[in-house]
N, C-alpha and C positions, 0 to 999 in steps of 0.2 A: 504494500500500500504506500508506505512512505514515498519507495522509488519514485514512482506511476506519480505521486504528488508533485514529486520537484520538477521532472519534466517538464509537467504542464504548468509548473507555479503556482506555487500558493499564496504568493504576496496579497493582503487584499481579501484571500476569500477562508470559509470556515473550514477547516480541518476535522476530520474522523480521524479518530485515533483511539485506544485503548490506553483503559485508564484502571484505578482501584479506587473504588467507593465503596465508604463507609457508609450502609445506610441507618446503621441505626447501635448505638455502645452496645457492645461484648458480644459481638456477633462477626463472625471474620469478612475479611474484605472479601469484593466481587469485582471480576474483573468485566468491565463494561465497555460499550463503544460512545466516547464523549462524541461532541460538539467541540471545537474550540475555536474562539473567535477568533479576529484580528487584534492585536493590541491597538490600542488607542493612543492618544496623546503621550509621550512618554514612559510611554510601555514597549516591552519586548518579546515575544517568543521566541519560546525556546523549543528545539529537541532535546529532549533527557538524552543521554549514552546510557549513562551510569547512577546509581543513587544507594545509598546506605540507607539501613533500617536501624531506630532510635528509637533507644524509649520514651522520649517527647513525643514520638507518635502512638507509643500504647499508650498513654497518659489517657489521649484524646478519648479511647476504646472501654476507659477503666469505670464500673457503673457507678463508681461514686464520683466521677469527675462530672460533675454539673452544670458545668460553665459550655459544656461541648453544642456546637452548632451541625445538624445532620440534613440531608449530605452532606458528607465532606468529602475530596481527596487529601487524604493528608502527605507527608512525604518532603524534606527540608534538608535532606543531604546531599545534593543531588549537581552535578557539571552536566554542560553538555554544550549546543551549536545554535547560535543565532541562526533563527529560518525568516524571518522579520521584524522590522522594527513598525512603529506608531512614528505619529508625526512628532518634529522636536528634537527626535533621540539622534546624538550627534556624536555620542562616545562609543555608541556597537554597531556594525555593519553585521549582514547577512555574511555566514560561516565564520564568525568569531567566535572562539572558543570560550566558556565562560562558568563560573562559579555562582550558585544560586546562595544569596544573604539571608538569612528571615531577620539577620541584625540590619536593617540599612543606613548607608551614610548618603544625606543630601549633599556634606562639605559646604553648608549655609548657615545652619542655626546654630544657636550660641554653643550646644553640644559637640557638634561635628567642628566648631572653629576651636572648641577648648582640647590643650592636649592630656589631661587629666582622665579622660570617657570616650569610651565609645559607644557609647548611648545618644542616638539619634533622637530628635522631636519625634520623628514617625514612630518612632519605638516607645516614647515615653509617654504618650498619651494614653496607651494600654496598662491598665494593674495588671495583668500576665499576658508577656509574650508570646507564649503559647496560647491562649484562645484569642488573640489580636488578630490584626491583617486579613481577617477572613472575606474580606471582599475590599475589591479595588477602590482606589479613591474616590472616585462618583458611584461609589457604592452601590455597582452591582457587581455582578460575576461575569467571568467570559466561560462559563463550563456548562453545559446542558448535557443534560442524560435522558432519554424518556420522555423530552419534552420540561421536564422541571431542571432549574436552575441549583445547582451545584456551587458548595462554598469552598473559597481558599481554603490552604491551613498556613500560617506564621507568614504570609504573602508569597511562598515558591511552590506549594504543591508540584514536589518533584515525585512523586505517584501516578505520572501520566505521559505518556509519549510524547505530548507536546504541552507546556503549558506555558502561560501571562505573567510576565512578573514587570513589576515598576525598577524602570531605571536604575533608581538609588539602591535595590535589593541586587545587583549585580554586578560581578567584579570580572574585567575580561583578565586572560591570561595566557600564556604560550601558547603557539599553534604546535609545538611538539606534545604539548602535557600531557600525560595519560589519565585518562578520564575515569578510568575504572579507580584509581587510588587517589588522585586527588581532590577528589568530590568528597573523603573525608575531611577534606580543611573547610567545607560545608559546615559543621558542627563538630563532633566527640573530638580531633584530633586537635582541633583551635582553640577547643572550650577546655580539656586540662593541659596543654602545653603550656598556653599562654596563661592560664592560673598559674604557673609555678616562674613563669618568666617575667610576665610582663605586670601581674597582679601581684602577686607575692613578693618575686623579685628574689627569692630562693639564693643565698652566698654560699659563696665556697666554704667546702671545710662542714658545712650545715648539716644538720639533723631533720632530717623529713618523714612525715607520716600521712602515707595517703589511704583512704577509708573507699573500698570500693574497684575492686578491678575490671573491671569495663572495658567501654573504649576512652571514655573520659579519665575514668581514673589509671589506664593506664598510659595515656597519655601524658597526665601530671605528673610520672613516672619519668620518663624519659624528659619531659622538662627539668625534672631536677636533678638528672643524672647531666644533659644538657650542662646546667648552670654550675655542675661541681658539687653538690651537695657527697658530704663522704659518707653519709651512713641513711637509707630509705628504707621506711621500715611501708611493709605492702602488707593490707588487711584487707580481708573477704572470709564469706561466708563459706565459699567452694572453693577448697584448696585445691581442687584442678585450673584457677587460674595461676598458681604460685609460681608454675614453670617457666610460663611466656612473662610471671611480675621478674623471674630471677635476671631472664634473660634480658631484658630492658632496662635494668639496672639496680632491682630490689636488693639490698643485702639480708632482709630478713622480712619474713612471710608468719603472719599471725592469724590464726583462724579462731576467733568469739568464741565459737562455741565448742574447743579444743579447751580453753583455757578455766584454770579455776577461779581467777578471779576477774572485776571487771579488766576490759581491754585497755581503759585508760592509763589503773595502776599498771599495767603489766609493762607498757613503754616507761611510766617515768622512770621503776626500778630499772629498766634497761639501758633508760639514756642517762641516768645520775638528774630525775629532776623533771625530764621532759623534752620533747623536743621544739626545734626551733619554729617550722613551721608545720602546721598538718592542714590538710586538703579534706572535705568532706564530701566526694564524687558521686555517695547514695542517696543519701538526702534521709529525713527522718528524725524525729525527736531524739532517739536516745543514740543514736550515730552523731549528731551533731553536737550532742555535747560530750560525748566521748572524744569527740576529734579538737574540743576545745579543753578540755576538762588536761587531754596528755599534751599539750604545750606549756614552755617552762612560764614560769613567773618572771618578772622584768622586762622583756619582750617577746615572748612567745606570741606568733600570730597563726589564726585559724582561719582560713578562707573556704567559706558554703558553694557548693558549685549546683551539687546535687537535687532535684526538688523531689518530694515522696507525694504520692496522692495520697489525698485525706490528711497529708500531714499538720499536725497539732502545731506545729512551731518552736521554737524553742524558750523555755524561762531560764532566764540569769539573772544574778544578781550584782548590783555593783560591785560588790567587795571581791568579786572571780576577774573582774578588769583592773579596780583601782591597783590592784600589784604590777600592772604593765602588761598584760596579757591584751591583746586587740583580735579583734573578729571581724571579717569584711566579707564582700559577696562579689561574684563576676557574672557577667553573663558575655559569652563567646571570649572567655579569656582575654579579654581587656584589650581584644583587636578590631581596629579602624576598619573593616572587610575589603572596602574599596583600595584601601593606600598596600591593604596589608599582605592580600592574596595572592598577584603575583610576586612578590617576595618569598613567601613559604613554599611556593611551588617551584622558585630558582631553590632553597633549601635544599628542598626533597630531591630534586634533581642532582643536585652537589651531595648526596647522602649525609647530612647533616642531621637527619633523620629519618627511620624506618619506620613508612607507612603500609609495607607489604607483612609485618609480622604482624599488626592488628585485625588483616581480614583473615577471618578462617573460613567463613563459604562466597561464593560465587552462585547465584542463581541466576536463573531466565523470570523476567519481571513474572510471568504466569504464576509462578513459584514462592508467592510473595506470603502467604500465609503457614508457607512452613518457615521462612523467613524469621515469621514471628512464633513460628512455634522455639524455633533455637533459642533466640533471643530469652525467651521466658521459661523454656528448660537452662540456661544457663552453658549452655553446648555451643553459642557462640561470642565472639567479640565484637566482630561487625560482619555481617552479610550482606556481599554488595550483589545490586542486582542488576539485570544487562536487558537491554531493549535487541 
């Protein structure tokens, strides 16, 4: 179908293509034949290649996540090919290769001009990012299924052969890139590297504790092996991820529910006190104050990456900070997306980091709900999947 598309040109006209819709939480995706329009003013579409599967996307699926808007396609890890642009758009031409944002940067308001944040106006007018963006700026949709109108997810529904994303949600980059691994810098790979780099800011010689081995949390992994940290203590629930935490740069692998006592005590007897910074990658009450609870006193800092559904939040008290202990929060790892993407992707190319030891499956987009059957048995890291 695609071929037969381009030939004749799509610029201009509505696209058939296969998508996965969610029509309704805790019920698996269906793969369907969309609509999808032309972008409009400052809008692009895209061809997906490639896209990863995220728990930001089961969140969407979870029955106590309430905030969920149905249809949806969801889907936000995702590279692939400019096939048109909307009027306006003066920074992507047709077959430029490119990185789908759900963070965007306009590089106008006072955020995108501050170098402090990478939080965008477009992104800060949402309480959660995750159920934001769900429909374009004039606020409809370019998705139809069945005749009924289909909502974004985080503004890139990369869940679909072809979809609409706004200028400012994408980052061009190399015509060599490989699309299959760098559609991680999409989310999990940006969101804990850049916590331990560019949020944290992790020193040599340092003491790190990251909660969570994923692809987030082990991403914050190899950021703090990155930055020099000498001693990374890796925590999860399934010591089958301990191998790929060793080999990424863990020195020590701690599994909760191995241990006699809480996980907290167990690092500070190990670090003399506590370590220097810890990462909370799962999200969760009682993770997130374990992850604050084992950083030392004087400057010990804790950085939240992680979000749990249904999560309670966390209670502190002053007197856990007034000793010097700090807590902060990221979202896409403290990276600009637009300034920042091709940059990480000369990285990955310069092997300055390994994005091939994070994927352990390869599917055919069809294939997308065993995708999440991994994911949720714990069998995978990241499964990327292929159009």
């Amino acid at each position: 179908m695609q071929a037969s598309q381009r030939k004749m040109g799509t610029k201009g006209k509505v696209i058939k293509c296969k998508a996965a819709i969610a029509w309704e939480a805790d019920k698996p995706l269906c793969i369907e034949e969309v609509e999808v329009a032309p972008p409009k003013a400052h809008e692009v579409r895209i061809q997906i290649i490639a896209t990863g599967v995220c728990h930001s996307d089961a969140h969407i699926l979870h029955p106590q996540f309430s905030k969920a808007l149905f249809p949806v396609i969801l889907g936000h890890e995702g590279a692939g090919i400019v096939e048109s642009v909307g009027p306006g758009v003066t920074e992507f031409k047709p077959g430029d290769k490119v990185i789908a944002l759900y963070t965007p940067q306009c590089k106008k308001c006072k955020f995108c001009l501050s170098p402090v944040t990478n939080v965008c106006v477009k992104l800060s007018q949402f309480k959660n990012p995750i159920v934001g963006q769900e429909l374009m700026e004039d606020r409809t949709s370019r998705f139809t299924c069945k005749g009924k109108p289909v909502y974004h997810f985080m503004g890139t529904s990369t869940f679909s052969q072809y979809t609409v994303i706004s200028e400012t949600n994408l980052a061009k980059i190399d015509d060599d890139a490989n699309l299959q691994r760098v559609c991680l810098l999409g989310c999990g790979f940006s969101t804990g590297y850049g916590a331990a780099i560019n949020v944290a800011k992790v020193t040599p010689g340092s003491t790190c504790a990251v909660f969570g081995l994923g692809g987030v949390g082990l991403s914050a992994v190899i950021g703090c092996k990155v930055s020099g940290a000498s001693r990374i203590i890796a925590i999860d629930i399934n010591s089958g991820k301990f191998a790929k935490a060793k080999a990424l740069g863990a020195t020590d692998c701690l599994n909760p529910r191995d241990l006699p006592k809480p996980t907290q005590e167990v690092i500070i007897e190990m670090t003399n006190g506590g370590v220097d910074f810890a990462f909370d990658c799962a999200g969760g009450s009682e993770t997130m104050k374990a992850a604050l609870d084992c950083t030392t006193v004087g400057w010990g800092l804790c950085t939240l990456i992680g979000v749990a559904v249904g999560d309670k939040g966390l209670t502190i008290s002053p007197v856990e900070l007034i000793m010097g202990r700090t807590i902060n929060g990221t979202i896409f790892g403290g990276w600009k997306g637009k300034d920042s993407m091709p940059k990480l992707v000369t990285d990955y190319k310069n092997k300055k980091f390994d994005l091939d030891i994070l994927v352990t499956h390869t599917l055919p987009f069809d294939k997308i709900n065993e995708a999440f059957d991994l994911m949720y048995q714990g069998k995978s890291i990241r499964t990327i999947l292929t159009f």
